[in-house]
C-alpha positions in Angstrom: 0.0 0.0 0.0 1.5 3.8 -1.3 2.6 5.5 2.1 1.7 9.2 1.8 5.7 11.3 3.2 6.0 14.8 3.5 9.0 15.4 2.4 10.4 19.3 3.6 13.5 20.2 1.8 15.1 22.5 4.2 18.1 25.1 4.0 21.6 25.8 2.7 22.6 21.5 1.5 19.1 20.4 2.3 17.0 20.2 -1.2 20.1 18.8 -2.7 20.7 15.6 -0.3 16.8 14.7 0.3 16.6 14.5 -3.3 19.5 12.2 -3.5 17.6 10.4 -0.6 14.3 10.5 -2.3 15.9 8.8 -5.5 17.8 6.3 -3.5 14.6 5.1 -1.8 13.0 5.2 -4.8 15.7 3.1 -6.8 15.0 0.5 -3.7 11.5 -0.3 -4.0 9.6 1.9 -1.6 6.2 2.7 -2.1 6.2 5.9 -1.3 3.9 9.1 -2.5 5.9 12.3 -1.9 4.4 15.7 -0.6 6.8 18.3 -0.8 6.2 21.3 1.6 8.2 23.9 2.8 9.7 25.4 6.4 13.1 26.8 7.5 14.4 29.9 6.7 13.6 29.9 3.0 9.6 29.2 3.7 10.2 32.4 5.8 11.1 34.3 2.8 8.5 33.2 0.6 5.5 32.6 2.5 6.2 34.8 5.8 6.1 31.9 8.3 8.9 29.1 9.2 6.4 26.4 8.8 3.6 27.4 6.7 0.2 26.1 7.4 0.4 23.9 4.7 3.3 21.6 6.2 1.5 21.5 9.2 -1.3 20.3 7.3 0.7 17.9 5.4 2.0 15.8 8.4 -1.2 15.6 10.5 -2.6 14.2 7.3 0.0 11.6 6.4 1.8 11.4 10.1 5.2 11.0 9.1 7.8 12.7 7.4 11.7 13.1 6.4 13.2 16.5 6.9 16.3 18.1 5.9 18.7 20.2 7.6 17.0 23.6 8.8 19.4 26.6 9.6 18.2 28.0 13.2 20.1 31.5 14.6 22.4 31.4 17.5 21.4 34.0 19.7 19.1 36.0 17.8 16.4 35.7 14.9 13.5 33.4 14.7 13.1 30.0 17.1 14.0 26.5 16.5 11.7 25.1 13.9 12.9 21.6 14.9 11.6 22.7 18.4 8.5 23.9 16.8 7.4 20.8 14.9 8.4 18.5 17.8 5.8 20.7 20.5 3.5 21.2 17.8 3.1 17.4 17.1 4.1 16.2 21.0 7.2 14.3 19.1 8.5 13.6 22.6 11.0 10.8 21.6 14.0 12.0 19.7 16.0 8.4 18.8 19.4 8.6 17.6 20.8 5.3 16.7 24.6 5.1 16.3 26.8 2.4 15.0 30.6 2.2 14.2 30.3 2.0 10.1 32.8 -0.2 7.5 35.6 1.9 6.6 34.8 4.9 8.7 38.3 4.5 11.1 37.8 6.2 14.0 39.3 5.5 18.0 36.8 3.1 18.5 35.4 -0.4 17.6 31.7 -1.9 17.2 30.3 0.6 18.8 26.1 0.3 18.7 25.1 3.0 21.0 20.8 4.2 21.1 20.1 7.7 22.7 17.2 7.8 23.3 16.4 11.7 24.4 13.1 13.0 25.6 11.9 15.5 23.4 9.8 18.6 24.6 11.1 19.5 28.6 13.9 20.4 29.9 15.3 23.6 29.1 14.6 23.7 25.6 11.0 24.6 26.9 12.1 28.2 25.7 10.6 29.3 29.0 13.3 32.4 29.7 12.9 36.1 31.2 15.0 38.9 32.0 14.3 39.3 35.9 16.4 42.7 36.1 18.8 44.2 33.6 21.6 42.1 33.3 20.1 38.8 34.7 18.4 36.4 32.6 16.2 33.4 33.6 15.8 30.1 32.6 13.2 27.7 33.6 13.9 23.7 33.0 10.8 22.1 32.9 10.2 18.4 34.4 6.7 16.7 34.5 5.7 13.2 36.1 4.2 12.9 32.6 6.7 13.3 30.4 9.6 11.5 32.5 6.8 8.5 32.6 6.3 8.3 29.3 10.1 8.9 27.8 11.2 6.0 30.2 8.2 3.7 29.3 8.7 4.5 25.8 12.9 3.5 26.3 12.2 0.3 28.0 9.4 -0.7 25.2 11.9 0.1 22.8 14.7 -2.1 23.9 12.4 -4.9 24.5 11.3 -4.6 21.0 14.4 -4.3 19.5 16.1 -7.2 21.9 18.6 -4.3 23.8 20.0 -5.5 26.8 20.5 -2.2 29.1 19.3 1.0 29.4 21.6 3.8 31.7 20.4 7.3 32.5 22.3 10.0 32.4 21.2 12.5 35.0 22.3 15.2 37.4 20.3 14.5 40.3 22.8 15.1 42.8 22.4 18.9 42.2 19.4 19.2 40.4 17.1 16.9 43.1 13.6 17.8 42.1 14.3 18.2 38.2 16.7 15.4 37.8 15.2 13.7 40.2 11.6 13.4 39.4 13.2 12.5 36.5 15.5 9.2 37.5 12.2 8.2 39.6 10.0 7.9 36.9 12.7 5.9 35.1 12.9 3.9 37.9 9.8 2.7 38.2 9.1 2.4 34.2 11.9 0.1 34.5 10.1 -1.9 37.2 7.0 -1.8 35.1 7.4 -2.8 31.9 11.6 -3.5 31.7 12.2 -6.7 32.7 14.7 -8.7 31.6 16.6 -5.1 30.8 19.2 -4.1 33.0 18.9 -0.8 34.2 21.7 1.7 35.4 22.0 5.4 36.4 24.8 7.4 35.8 25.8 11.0 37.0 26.1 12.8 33.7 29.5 14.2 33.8 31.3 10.6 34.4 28.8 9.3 32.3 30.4 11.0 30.0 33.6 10.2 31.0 32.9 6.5 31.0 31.6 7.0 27.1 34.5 7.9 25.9 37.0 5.6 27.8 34.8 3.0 26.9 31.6 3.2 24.1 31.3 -0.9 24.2 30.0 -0.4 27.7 27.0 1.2 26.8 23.9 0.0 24.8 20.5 2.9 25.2 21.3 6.1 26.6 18.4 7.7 28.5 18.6 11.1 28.7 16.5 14.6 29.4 16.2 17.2 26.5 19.7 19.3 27.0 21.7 16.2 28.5 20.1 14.2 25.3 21.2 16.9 22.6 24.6 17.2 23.8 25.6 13.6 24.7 23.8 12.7 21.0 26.4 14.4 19.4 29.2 13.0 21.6 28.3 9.7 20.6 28.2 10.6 17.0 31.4 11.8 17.5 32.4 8.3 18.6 31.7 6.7 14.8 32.5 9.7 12.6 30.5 12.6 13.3 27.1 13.7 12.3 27.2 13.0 8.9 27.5 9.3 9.5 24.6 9.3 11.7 20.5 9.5 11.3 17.5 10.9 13.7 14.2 9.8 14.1 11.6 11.9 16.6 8.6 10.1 17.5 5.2 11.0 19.3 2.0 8.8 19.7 0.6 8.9 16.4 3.3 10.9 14.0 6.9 10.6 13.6 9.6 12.9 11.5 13.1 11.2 10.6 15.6 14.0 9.9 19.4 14.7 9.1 20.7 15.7 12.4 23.8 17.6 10.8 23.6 21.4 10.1 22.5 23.3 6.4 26.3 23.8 5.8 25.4 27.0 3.5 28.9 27.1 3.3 28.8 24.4 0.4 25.6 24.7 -0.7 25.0 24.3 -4.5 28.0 22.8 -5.0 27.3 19.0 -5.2 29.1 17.8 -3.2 27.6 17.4 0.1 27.3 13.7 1.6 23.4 12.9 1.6 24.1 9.4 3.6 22.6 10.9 7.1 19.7 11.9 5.8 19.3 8.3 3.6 19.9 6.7 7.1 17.2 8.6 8.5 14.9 7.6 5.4 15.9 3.6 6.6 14.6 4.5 10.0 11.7 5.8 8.0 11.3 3.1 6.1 11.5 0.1 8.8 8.9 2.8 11.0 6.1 2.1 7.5 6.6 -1.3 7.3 9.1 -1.2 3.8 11.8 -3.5 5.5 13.0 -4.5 2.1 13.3 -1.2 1.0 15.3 0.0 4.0 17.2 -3.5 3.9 18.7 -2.7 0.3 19.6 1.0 0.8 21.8 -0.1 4.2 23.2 -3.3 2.6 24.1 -1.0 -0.2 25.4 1.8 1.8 27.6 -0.6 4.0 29.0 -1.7 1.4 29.9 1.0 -0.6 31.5 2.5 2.8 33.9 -1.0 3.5 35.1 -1.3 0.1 36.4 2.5 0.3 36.5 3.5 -3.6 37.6 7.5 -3.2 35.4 7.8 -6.3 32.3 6.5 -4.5 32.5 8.4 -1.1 32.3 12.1 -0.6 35.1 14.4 0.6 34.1 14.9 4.1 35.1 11.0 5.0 38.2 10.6 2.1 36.8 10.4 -1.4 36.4 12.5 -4.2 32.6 11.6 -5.1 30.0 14.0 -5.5 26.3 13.6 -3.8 24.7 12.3 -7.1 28.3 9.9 -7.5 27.8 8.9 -4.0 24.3 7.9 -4.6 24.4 6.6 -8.1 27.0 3.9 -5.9 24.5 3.1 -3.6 21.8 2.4 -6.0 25.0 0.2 -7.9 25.0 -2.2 -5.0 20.7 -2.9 -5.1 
């Protein structure tokens, strides 16, 4: 049966690599019907709003999509519209799966690390004042509800997916309500619908510590919203970095896989960005509809392509000299 996608382009190298994705998926089998809709800084130019109502519309109609990289401001300018579209469609679970991959040599070995990051708390709330000139406010946000239901939805996960341990990383020990509430609810998900996991909590900053003296160690990562977006990216550093790497963020009933790597303006246009974050993230996309064969190919095929090491067949950024349409007309080669 056609699965319905919206499909949202996004900034600076974005347009250019979902394409290539698109194409990719395409060349595998999926059965997919594409909706292209805009949001990022470029739908702000041309319609006057970061997410148009028509994207909106779009994804509570099909309930999944794949995004591309969307520039954000540091410091200034409009909000997060990742932020956005995860409180708009209570996309509480951000997953970021992350694997040691053939012929990507990095300091470590067979690394297969899950973080599993709660999505729409925390700090990233956006909830910040100025309380007199020169002192700014910021409010970190932690419910029973949404601890309850990250933690349940970690422990479901692993089961599912035949994990054998899930640690938290937390800060408890200064944040005691916050944290707290927050190793409690894990706790007792744990107790609830974990068995046969093991469970472990970890003080964030030798968490973090352990990681990288040992990545083997580790299976799911459990994490609040900040702790989650910073120790996601320390893991990817593990294998690679960020372009080696895909994202998934899921709510109840609607999910959006995404490349988790910036717009890169800096190369944009040129060709020769590497799409293979955002084709992971249309696997996870993929497996998530029920198009296992699909997603089966296009990792078979990138796996390969990535051990055998042809400079001609890999982009710049990890040794070659391919271009984004080179590296994908390999992949679709090995299907």
């Amino acid at each position: 049966m056609t699965q319905q996608v919206v499909l949202i382009p996004g900034d600076g190298i974005g347009p250019q690599i979902t394409q290539v994705a698109k194409r990719v998926m395409e060349a595998a089998g999926a059965d997919i019907e594409w909706l292209d809709r805009p949001a990022g800084a470029g739908a702000f130019e041309e319609f006057g709003h970061l997410i148009p109502p028509q994207t909106f519309e779009a994804i509570e109609n099909c309930h999944v999509a794949l995004k591309g990289p969307i520039t954000t401001p540091i410091g200034k300018g409009f909000s997060s519209v990742n932020v956005q579209l995860r409180k708009h469609f209570k996309l509480y679970a951000a997953v970021r799966p992350v694997r040691s991959m053939p012929g990507i040599k990095t300091r470590y070995e067979n690394v297969e690390i899950v973080v599993i990051r709660e999505n729409t708390e925390g700090l990233y709330s956006g909830l910040e004042h100025e309380v007199v000139p020169g002192v700014v406010e910021s409010i970190k946000v932690a419910t029973e509800t949404g601890c309850e239901r990250i933690a349940r939805f970690a422990f479901n996960y692993a089961k599912q997916r035949s994990r054998r341990k899930v640690t938290v990383f937390h800060k408890a020990n200064i944040m005691k309500m916050s944290d707290g509430l927050f190793i409690k609810c894990s706790d007792r998900m744990h107790k609830q619908v974990g068995e046969g996991i093991e469970y472990q909590e970890l003080i964030i900053d030798n968490g973090c510590m352990q990681l990288v003296r040992d990545p083997n160690a580790f299976d799911i990562l459990l994490l609040e919203n900040f702790y989650g977006d910073v120790v996601s990216d320390l893991c990817a550093g593990l294998v690679g970095g960020l372009g080696v790497v895909p994202g998934a963020n899921f709510g109840d009933d609607c999910a959006i896989f995404e490349a988790v790597h910036g717009s890169a303006p800096d190369i944009a246009g040129l060709g020769i960005a590497n799409p293979l974050a955002v084709i992971m993230s249309g696997v996870m996309m993929l497996n998530h509809i029920d198009q296992s064969s699909a997603a089966d190919k296009i990792k078979n095929a990138y796996d390969l392509v990535l051990a055998e090491g042809n400079c001609e067949e890999i982009t710049r950024d990890i040794g070659g000299t391919a271009s984004t349409q080179e590296f994908a007309e390999a992949l679709i080669k090995r299907m």
